[in-house]
N, CA, C and O atoms as CSV, one atom per row, in Angstrom:
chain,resi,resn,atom,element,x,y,z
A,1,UNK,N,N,0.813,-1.189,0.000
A,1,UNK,CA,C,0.000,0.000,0.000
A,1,UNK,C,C,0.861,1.259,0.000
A,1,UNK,O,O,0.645,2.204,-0.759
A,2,UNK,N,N,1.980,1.214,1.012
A,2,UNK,CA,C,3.321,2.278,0.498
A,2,UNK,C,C,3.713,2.443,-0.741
A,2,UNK,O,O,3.865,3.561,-1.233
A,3,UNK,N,N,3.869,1.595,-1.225
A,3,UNK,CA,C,4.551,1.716,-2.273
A,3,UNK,C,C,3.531,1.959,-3.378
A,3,UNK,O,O,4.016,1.762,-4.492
A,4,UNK,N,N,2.336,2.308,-3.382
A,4,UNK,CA,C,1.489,2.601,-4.477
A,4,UNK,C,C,1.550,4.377,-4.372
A,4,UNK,O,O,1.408,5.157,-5.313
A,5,UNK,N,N,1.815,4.727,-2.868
A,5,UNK,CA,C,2.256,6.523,-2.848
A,5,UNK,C,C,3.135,7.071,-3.626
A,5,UNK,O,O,3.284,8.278,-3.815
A,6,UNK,N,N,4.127,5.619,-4.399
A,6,UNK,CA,C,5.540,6.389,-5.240
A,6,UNK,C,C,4.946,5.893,-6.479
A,6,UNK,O,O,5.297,6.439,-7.526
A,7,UNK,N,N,4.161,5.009,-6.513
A,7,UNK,CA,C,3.909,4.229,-8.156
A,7,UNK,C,C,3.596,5.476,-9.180
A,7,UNK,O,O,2.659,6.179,-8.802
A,8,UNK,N,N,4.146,5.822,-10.263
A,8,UNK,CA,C,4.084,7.426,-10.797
A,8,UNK,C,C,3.965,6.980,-12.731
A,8,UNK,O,O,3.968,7.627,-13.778
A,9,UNK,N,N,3.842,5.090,-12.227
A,9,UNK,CA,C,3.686,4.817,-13.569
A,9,UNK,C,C,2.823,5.698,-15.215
A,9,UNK,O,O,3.129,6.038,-16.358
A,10,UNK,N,N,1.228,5.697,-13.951
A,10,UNK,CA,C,0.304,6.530,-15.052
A,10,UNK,C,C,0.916,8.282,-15.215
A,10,UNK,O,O,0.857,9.004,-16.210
A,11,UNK,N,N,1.304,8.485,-14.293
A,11,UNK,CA,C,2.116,9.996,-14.122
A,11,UNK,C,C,2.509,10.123,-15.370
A,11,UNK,O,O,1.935,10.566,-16.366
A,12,UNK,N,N,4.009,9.493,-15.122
A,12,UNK,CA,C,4.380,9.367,-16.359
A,12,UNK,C,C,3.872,9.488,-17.823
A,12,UNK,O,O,4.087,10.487,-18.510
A,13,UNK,N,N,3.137,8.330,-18.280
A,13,UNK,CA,C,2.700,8.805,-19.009
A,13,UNK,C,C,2.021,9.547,-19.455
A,13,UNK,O,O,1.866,9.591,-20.676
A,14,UNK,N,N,1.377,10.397,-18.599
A,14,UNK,CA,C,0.293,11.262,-19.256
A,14,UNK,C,C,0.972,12.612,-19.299
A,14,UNK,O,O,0.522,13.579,-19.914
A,15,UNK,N,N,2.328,12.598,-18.449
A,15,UNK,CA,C,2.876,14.054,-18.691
A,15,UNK,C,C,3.667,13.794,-20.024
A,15,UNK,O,O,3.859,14.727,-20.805
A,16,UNK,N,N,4.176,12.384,-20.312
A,16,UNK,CA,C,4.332,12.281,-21.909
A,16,UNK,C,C,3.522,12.683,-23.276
A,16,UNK,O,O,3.931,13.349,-24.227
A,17,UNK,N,N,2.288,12.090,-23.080
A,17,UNK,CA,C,1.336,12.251,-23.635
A,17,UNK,C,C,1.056,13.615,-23.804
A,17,UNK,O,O,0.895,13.925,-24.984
A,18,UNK,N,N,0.942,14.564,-22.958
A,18,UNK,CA,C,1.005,16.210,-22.705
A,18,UNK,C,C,1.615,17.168,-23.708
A,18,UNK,O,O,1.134,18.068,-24.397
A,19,UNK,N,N,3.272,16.494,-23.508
A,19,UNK,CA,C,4.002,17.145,-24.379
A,19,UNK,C,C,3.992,16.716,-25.671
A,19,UNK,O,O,4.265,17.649,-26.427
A,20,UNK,N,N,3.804,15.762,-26.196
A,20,UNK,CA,C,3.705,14.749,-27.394
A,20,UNK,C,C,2.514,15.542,-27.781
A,20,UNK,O,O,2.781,16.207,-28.781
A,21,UNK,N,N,1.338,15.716,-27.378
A,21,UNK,CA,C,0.717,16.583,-27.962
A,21,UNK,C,C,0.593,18.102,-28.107
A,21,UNK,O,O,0.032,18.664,-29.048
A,22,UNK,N,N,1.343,18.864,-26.781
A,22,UNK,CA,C,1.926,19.885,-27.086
A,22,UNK,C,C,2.863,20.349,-28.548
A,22,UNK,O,O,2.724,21.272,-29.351
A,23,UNK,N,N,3.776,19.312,-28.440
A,23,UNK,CA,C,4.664,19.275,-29.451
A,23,UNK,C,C,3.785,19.349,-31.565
A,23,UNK,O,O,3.962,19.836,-32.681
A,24,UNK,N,N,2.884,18.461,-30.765
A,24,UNK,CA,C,2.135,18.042,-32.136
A,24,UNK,C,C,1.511,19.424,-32.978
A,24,UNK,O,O,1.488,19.668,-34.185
A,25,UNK,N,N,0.963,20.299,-31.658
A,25,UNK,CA,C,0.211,21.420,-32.028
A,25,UNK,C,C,1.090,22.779,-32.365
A,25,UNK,O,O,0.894,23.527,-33.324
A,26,UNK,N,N,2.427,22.963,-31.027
A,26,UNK,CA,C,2.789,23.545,-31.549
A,26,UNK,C,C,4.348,23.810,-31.170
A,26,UNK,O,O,4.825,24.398,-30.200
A,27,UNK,N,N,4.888,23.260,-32.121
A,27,UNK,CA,C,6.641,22.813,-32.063
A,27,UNK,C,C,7.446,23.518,-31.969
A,27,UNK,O,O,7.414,24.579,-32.593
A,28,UNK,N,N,8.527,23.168,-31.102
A,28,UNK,CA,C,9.454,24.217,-30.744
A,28,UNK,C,C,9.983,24.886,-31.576
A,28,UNK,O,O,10.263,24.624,-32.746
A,29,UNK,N,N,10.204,26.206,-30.694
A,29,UNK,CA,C,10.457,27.244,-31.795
A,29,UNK,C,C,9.393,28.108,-32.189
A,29,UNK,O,O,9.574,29.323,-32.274
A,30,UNK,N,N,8.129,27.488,-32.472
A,30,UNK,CA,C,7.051,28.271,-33.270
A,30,UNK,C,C,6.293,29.079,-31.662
A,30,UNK,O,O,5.799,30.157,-31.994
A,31,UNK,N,N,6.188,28.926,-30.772
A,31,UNK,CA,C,6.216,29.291,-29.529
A,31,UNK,C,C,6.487,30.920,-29.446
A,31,UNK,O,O,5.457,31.553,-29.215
A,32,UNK,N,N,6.994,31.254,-29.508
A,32,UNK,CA,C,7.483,32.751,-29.577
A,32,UNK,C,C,7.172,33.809,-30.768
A,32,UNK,O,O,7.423,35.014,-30.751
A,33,UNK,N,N,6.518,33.004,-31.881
A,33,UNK,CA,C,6.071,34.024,-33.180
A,33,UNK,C,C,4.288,34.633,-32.417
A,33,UNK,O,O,3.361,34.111,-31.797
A,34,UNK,N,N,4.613,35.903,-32.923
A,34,UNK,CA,C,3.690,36.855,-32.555
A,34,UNK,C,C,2.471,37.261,-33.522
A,34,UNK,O,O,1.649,38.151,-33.305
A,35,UNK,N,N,2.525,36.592,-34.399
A,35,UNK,CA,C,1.305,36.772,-35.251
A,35,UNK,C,C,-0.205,36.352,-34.470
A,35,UNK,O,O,-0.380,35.742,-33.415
A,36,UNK,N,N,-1.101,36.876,-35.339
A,36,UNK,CA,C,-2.030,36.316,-35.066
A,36,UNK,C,C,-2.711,34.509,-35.225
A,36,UNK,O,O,-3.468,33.980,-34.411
A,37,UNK,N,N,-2.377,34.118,-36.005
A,37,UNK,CA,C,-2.353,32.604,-36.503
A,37,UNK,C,C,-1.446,31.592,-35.276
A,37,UNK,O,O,-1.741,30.397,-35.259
A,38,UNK,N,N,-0.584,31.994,-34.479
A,38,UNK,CA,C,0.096,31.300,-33.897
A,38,UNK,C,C,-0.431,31.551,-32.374
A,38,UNK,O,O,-0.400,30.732,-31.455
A,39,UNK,N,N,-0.884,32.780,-32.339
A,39,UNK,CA,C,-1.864,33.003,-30.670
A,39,UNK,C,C,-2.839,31.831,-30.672
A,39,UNK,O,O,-2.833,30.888,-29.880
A,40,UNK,N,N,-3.740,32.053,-31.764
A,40,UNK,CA,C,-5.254,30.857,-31.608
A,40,UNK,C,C,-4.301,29.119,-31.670
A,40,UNK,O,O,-5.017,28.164,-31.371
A,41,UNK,N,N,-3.277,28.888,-31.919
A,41,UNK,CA,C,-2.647,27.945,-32.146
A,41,UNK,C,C,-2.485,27.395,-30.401
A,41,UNK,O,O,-2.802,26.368,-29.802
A,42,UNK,N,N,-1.916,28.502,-30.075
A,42,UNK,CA,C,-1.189,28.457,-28.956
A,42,UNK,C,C,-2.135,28.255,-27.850
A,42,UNK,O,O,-1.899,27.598,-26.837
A,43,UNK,N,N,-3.499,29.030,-28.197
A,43,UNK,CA,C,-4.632,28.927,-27.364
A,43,UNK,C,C,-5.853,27.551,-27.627
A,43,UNK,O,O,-6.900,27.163,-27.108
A,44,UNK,N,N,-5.236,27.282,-28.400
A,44,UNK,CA,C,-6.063,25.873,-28.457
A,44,UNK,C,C,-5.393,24.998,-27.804
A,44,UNK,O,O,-5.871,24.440,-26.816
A,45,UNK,N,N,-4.224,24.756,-28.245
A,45,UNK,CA,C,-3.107,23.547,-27.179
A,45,UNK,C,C,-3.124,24.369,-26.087
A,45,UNK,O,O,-3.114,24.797,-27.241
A,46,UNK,N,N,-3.139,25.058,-25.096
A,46,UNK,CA,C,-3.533,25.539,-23.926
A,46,UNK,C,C,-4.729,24.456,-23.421
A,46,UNK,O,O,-4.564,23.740,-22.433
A,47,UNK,N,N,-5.814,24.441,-24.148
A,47,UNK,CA,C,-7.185,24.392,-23.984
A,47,UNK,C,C,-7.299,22.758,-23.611
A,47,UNK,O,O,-7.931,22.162,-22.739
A,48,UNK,N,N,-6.331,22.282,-24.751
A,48,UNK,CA,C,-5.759,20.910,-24.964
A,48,UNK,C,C,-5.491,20.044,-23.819
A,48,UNK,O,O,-6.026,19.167,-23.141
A,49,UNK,N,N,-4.401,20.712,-23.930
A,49,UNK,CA,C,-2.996,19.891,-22.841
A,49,UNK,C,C,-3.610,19.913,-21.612
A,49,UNK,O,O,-3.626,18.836,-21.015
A,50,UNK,N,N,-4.304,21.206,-20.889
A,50,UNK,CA,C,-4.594,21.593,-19.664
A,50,UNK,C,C,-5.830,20.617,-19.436
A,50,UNK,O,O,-5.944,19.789,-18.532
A,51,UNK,N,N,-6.525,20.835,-20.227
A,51,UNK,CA,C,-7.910,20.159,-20.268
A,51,UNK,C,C,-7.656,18.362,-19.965
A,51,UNK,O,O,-8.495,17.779,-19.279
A,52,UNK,N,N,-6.605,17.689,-20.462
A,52,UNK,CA,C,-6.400,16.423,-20.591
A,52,UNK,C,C,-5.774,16.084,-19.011
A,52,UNK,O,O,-5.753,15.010,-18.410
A,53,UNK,N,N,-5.202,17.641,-18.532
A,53,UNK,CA,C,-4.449,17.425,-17.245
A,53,UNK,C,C,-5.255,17.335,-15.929
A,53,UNK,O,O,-4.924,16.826,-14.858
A,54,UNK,N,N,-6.502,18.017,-16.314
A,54,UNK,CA,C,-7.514,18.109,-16.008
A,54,UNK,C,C,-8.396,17.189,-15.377
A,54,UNK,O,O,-8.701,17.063,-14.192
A,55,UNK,N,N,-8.706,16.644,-16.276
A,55,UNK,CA,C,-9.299,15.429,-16.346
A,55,UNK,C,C,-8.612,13.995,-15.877
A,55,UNK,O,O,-9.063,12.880,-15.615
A,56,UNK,N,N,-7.421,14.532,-15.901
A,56,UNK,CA,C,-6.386,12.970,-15.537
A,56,UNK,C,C,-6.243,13.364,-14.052
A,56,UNK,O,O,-5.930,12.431,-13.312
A,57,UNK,N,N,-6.414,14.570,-13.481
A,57,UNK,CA,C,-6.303,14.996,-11.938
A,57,UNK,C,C,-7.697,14.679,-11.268
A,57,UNK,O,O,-7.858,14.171,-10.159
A,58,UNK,N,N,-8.465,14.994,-11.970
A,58,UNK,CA,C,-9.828,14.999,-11.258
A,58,UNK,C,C,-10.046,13.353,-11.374
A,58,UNK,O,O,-10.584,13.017,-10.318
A,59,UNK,N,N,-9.819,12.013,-12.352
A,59,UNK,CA,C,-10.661,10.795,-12.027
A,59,UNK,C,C,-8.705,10.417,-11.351
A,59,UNK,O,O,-8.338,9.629,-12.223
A,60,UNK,N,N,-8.043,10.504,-10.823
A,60,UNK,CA,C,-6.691,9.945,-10.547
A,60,UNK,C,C,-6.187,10.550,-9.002
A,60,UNK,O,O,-5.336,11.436,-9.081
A,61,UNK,N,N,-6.588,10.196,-7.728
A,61,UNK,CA,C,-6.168,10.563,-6.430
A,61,UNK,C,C,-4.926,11.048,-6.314
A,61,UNK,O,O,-4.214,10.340,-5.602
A,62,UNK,N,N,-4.268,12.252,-6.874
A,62,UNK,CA,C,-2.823,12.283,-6.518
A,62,UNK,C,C,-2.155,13.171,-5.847
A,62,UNK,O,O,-2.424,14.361,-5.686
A,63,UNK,N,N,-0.634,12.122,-5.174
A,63,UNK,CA,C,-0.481,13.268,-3.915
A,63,UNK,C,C,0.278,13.958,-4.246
A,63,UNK,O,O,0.503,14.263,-5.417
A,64,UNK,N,N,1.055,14.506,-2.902
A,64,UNK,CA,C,1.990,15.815,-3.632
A,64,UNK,C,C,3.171,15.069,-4.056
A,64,UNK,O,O,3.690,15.748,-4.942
A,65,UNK,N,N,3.788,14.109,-3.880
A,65,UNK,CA,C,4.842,13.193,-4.795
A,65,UNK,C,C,4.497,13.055,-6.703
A,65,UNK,O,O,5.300,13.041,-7.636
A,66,UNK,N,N,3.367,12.993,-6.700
A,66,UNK,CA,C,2.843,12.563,-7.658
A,66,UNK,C,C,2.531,13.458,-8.773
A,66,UNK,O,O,2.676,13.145,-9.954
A,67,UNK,N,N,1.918,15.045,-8.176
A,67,UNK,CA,C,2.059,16.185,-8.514
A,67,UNK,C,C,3.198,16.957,-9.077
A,67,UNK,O,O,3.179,17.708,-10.052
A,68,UNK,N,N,4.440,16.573,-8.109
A,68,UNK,CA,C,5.197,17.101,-8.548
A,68,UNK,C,C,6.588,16.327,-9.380
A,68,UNK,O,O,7.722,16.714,-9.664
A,69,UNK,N,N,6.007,15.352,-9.534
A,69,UNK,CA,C,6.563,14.644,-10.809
A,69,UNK,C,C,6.187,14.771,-11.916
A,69,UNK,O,O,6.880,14.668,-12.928
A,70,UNK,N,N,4.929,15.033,-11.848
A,70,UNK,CA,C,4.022,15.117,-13.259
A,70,UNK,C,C,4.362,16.743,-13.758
A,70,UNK,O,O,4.098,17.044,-14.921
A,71,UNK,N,N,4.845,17.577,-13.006
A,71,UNK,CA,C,5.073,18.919,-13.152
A,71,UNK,C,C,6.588,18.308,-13.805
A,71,UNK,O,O,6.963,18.200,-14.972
A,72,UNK,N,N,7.207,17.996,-12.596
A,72,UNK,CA,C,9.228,18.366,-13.324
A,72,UNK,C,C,9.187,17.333,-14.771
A,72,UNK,O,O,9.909,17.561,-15.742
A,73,UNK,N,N,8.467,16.482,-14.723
A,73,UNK,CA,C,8.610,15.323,-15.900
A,73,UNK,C,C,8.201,16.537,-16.952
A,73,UNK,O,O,9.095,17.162,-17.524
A,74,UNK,N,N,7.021,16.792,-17.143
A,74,UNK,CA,C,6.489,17.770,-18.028
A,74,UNK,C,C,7.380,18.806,-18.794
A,74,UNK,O,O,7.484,19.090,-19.987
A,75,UNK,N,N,8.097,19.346,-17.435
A,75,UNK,CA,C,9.189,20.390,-17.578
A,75,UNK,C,C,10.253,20.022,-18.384
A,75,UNK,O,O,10.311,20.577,-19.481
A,76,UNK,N,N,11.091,19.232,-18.103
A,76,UNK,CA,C,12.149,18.655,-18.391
A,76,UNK,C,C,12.283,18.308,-19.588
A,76,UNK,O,O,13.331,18.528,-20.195
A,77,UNK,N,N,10.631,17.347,-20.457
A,77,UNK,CA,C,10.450,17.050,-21.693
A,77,UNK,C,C,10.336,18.210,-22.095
A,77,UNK,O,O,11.050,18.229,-23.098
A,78,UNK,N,N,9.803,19.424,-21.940
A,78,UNK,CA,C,10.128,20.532,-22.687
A,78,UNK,C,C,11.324,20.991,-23.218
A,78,UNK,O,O,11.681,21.128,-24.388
A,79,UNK,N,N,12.068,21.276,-21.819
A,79,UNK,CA,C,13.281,21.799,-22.323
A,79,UNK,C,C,14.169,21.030,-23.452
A,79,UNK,O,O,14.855,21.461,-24.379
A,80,UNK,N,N,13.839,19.557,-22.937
A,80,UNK,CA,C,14.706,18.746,-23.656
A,80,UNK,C,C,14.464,18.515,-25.235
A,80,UNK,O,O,15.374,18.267,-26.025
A,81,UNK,N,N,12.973,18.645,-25.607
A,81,UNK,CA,C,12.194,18.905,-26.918
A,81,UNK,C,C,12.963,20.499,-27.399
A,81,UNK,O,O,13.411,20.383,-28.539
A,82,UNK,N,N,13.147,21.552,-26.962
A,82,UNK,CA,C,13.788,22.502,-27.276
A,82,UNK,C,C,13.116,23.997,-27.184
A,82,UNK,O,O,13.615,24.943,-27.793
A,83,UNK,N,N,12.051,24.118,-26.446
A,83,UNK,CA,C,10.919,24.928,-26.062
A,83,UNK,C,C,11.894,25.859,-24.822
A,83,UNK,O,O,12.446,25.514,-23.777
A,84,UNK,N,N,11.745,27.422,-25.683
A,84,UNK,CA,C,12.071,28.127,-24.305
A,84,UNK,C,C,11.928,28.374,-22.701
A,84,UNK,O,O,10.875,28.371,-22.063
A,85,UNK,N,N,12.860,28.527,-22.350
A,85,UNK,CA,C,12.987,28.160,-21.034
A,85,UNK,C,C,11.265,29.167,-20.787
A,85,UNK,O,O,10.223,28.534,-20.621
A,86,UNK,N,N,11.273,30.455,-20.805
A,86,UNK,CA,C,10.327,31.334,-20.099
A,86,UNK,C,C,9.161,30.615,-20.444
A,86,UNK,O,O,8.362,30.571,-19.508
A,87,UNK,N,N,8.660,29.827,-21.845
A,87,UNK,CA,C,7.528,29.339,-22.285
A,87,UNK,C,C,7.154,27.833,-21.822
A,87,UNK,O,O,6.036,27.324,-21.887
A,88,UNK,N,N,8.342,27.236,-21.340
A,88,UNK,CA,C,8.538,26.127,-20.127
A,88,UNK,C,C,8.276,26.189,-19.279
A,88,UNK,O,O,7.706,25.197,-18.826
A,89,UNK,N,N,8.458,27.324,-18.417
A,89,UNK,CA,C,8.160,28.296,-17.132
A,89,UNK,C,C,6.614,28.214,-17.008
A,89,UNK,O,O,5.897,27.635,-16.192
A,90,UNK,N,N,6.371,28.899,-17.967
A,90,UNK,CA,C,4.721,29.631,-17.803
A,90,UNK,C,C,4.031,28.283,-17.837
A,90,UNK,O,O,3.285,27.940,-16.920
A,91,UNK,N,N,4.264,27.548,-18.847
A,91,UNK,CA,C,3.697,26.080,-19.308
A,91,UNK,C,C,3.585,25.458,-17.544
A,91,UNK,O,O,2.479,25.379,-17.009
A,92,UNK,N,N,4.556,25.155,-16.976
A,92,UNK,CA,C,4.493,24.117,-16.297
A,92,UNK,C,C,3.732,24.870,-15.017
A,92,UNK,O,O,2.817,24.312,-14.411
A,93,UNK,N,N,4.174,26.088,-14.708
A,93,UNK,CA,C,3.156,26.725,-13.737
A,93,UNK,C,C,2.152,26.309,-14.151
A,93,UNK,O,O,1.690,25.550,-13.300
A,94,UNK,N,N,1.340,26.387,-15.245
A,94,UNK,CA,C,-0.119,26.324,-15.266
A,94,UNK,C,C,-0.146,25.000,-14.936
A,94,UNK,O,O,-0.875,24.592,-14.033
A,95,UNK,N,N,0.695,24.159,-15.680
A,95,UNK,CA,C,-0.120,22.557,-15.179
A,95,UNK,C,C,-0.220,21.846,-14.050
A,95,UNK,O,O,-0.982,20.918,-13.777
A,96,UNK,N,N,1.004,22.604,-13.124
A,96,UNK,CA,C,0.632,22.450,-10.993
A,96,UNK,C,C,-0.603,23.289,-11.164
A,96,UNK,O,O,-1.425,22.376,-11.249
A,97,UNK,N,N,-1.297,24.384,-11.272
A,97,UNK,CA,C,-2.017,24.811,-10.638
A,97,UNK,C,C,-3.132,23.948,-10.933
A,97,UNK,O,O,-3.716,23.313,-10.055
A,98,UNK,N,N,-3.589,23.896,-12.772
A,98,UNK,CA,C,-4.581,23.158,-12.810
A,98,UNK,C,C,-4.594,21.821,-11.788
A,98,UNK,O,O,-5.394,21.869,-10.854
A,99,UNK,N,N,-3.649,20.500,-11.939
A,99,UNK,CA,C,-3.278,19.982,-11.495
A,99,UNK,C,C,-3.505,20.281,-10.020
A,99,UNK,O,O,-4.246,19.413,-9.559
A,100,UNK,N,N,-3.196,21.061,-9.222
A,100,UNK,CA,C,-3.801,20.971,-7.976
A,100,UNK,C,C,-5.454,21.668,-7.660
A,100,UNK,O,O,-6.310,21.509,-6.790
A,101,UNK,N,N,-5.360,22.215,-8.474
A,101,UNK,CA,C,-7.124,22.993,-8.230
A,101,UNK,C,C,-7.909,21.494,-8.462
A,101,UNK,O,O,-9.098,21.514,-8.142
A,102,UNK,N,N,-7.532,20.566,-8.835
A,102,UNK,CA,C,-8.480,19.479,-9.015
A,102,UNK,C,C,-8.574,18.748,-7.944
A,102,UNK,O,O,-9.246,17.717,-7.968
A,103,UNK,N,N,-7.931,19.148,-6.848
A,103,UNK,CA,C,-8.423,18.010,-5.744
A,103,UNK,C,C,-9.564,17.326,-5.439
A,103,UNK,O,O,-10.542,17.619,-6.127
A,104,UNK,N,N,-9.696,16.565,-4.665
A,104,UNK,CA,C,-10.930,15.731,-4.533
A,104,UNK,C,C,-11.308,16.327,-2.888
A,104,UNK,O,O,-10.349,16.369,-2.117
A,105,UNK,N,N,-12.347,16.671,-2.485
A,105,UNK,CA,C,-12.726,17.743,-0.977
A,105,UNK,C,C,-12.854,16.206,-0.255
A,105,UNK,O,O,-13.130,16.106,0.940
């Protein structure tokens, strides 16, 4: 029963899954163009990613071990995909918060 507090198996993947579809929508590099075409881009994978994080927080009991793996994992595949650090930043803030606003009362 301890050892299901570290099990971070599904974690894992879904902060994979996250960026894999982050990536899909909108690939490093394209992140920082200021047009209009790349905002609604940017605001749909927002809508996306968060929404899936969402939903994987609210039916999935998780603690703060679990939370904050799913945050640095998230992070890390960013940077390592090639996504600016500040747009890494902002990214992964949002997905602790969503991510914790979903608790279960």
């Amino acid at each position: 029963m301890v050892l299901a507090w570290f099990n971070t198996k599904e974690v894992d993947a879904v902060a994979d899954r996250l960026v894999h579809d982050l990536k899909s929508r909108v690939p490093p590099g394209a992140e920082a163009a200021t047009d209009k075409k790349q905002s609604v881009r940017l605001d749909k994978a927002y809508v996306q990613v968060f929404g899936h994080a969402a939903e994987f927080a609210q039916g999935h009991p998780l603690n703060v071990y679990k939370k904050a793996r799913l945050a640095n994992r998230f992070k890390w595949a960013l940077l390592e995909a090639g996504y600016a650090q500040e747009f890494v930043d902002d990214m992964t803030y949002r997905l602790a918060a969503v991510v914790a606003s979903r608790d279960k009362p």
